[in-house]
C-alpha positions in Angstrom: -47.4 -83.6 104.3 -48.7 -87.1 104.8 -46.9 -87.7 108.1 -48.3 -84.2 109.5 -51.9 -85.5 107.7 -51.5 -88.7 109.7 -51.0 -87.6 113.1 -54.7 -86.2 112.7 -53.9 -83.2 114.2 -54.4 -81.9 110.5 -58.0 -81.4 108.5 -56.0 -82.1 104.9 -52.8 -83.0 103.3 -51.6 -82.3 99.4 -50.1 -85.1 98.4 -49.4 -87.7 95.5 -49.8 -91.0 94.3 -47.3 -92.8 96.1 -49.1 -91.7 99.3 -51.9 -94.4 98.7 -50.7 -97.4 100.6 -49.9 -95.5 103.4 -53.5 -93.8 103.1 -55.1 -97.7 103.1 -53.2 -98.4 106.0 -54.0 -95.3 107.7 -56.7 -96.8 109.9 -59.4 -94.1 109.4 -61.4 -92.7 107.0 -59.9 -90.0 104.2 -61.4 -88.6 101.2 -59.0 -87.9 97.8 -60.0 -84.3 95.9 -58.2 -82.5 93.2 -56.9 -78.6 94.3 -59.8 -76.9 92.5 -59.4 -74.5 90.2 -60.6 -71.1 90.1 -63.5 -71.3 87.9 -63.9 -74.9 89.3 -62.4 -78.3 88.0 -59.2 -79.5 89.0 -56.3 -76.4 89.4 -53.6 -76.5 86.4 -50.7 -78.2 88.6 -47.2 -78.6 87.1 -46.4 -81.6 85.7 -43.6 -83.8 87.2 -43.0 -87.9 86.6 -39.9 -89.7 84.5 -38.5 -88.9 81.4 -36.8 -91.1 79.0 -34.0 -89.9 77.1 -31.3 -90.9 74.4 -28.3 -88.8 74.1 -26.2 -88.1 71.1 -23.9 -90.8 70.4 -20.7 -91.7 69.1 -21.8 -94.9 67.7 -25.1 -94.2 65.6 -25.4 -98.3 65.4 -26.8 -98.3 69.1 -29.6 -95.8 67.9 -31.7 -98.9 66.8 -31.0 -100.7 70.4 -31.8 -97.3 72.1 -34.9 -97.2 70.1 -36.5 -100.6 71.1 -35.6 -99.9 75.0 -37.6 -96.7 74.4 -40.6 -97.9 72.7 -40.5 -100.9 75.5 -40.3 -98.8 78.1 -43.0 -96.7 76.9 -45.4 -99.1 75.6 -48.9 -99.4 76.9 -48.0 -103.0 77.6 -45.0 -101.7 79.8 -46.1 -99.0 81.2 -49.2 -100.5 83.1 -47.1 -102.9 85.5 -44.6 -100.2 85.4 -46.4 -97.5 86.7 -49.0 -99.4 88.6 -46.0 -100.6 90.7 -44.1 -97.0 91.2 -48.0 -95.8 91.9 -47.5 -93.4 88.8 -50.1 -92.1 86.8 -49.3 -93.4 82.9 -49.0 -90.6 79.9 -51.4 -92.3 78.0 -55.2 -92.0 78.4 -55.3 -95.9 77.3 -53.5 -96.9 80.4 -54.8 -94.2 82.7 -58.6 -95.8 82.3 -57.2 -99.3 83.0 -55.4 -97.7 86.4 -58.4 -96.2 86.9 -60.5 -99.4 86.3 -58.2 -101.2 88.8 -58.3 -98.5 91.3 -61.0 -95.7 91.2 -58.8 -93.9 93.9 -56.4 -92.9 91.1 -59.3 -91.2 89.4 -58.8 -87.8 90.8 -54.8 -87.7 90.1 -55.5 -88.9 86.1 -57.9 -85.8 86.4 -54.7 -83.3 87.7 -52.6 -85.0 85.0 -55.7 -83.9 82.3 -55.3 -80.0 83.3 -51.9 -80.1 84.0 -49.2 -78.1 82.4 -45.1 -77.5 82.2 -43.3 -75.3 84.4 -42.1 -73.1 82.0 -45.3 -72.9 80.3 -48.0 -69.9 80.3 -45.0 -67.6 79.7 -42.7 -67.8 82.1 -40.1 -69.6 80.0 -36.8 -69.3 81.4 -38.0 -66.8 84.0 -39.9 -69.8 85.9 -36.8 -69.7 88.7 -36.9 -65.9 89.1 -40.5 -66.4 89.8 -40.9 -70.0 91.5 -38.0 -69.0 94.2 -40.0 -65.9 95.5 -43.4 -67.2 95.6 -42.2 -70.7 97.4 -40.0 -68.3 99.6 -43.3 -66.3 100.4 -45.7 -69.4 101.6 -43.2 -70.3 103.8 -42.5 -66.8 105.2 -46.1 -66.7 105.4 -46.5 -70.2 106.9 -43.8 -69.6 109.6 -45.1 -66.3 110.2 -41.7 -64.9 109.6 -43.5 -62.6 107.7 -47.7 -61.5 107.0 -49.3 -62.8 104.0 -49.2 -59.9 102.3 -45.7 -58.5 102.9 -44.9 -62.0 101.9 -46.7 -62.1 98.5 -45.1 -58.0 98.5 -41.8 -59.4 98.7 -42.3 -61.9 96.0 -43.9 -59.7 93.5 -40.8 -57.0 94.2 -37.8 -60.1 93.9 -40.0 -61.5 90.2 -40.0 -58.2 89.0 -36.3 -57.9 89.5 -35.6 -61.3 88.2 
């Protein structure tokens, strides 16, 4: 949505981190707001980001070797260069308040990372793509005007059900 948001034909973009650089260079002004939730504070938004993994191997030995590339990779030591440069927010509240000592602008995404939660959390499980696929399908039904609002969110409601 940035490239639409730039154009200025738009009033708002939702967006991430990576967006900032482009935002600075943007040449006018632009405020940065969390989705608000319904009872106010930021919206629970699903979580997203890396992963670091170590699968099942042959030779145990390497276990020790794949342990110390973990823990490097997810030190707070690491991870500050690391995810200051991909323009990530960090896991760790540690690291989060120095990102957001070095640039306030992060402060609202360190906020979404605070209330957010899994995919597959609050129930829905392995059901999430039965329900994610309707609902996405809906917006842009709705969006294109393919279909109203309401005999989008219809649709959706019917296809969950079935899932």
């Amino acid at each position: 949505s940035w490239q639409e948001f730039a154009t200025g034909d738009y009033a708002f973009g939702e967006n991430g981190t990576w967006q900032l650089g482009n935002a600075a260079k943007a040449g006018f002004d632009y405020g940065i707001i969390n989705v608000p939730g319904q009872n106010g504070g930021s919206a629970p938004v699903p979580t997203g980001g890396e992963f670091v993994t170590v699968p099942v191997q042959k030779d145990t030995g390497r276990y020790d070797v794949s342990k110390k590339i973990v823990t490097c990779l997810t030190s707070d030591a690491s991870l500050l260069p690391t995810d200051t440069t991909l323009q990530y927010v960090a896991p760790t509240a540690t690291v989060q308040a120095e990102q957001v000592k070095q640039n306030p602008k992060l402060k609202p995404w360190v906020d979404a990372v605070a209330a957010a939660r899994g995919r597959t959390s609050g129930g829905l499980g392995t059901k999430y793509p039965t329900i994610s696929q309707p609902m996405w399908t809906a917006v842009q039904a709705a969006l294109s005007g393919s279909k109203s609002p309401q005999d989008a969110l219809d649709t959706a409601q019917s296809s969950a059900q079935k899932g």
